[in-house]
N, C-alpha and C positions, 0 to 999 in steps of 0.2 A: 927307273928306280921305284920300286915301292916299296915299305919297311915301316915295319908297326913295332913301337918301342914303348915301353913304361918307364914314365918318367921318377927318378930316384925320390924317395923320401926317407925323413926322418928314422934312423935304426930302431928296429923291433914293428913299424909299422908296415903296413899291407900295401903296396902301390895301387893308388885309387884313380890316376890318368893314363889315357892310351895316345899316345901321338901317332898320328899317320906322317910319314914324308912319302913325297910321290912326283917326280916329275910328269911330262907328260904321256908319256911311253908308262909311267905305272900308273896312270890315271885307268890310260885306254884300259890296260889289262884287264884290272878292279872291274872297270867298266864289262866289261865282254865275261868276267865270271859273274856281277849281279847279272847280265841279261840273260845265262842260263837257268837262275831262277825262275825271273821276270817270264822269260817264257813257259816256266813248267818242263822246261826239258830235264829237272835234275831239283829235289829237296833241298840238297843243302851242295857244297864248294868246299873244298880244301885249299887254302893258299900256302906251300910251303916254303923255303928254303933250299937253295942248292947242295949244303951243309946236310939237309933232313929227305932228300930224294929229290926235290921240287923245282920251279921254277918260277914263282913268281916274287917270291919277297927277296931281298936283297940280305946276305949274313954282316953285311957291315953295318954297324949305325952311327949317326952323326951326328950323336950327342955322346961323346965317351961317360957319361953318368950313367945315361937308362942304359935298361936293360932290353937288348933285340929280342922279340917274338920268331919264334919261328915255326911257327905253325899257326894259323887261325882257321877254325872251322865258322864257317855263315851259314846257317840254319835260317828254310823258311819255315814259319810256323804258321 
């Protein structure tokens, strides 16, 4: 499981937290898309959604309040 969610705030405001959840299986994942950076094999990762083509982040989230991400791009700069 990995899944990156914005935690709900206040109506009319901008959600301003990302929560990660991640057991260990989406640790590894995470893990093995920084090391593609880490080694220079690739600028940036795409983590998506099974929902958005992907397979890394989970469509369900387990905070029924926030809102699921389903796409995050990680850019080295």
């Amino acid at each position: 499981m990995l899944s990156f969610q914005l935690k709900p705030v206040t109506s009319g405001k901008a959600p301003e937290e990302l929560e990660i959840q991640l057991d260990a299986a989406g640790l590894e994942s995470l893990l093995a898309q920084l090391h593609f950076l880490k080694d220079g094999r690739t600028e940036h990762v795409h983590l998506m959604s099974q929902s958005w083509g992907g397979s890394h982040l989970d469509d369900q989230t387990t905070n029924t309040d926030a809102t699921t991400i389903h796409h995050v791009k990680i850019l080295l700069r």
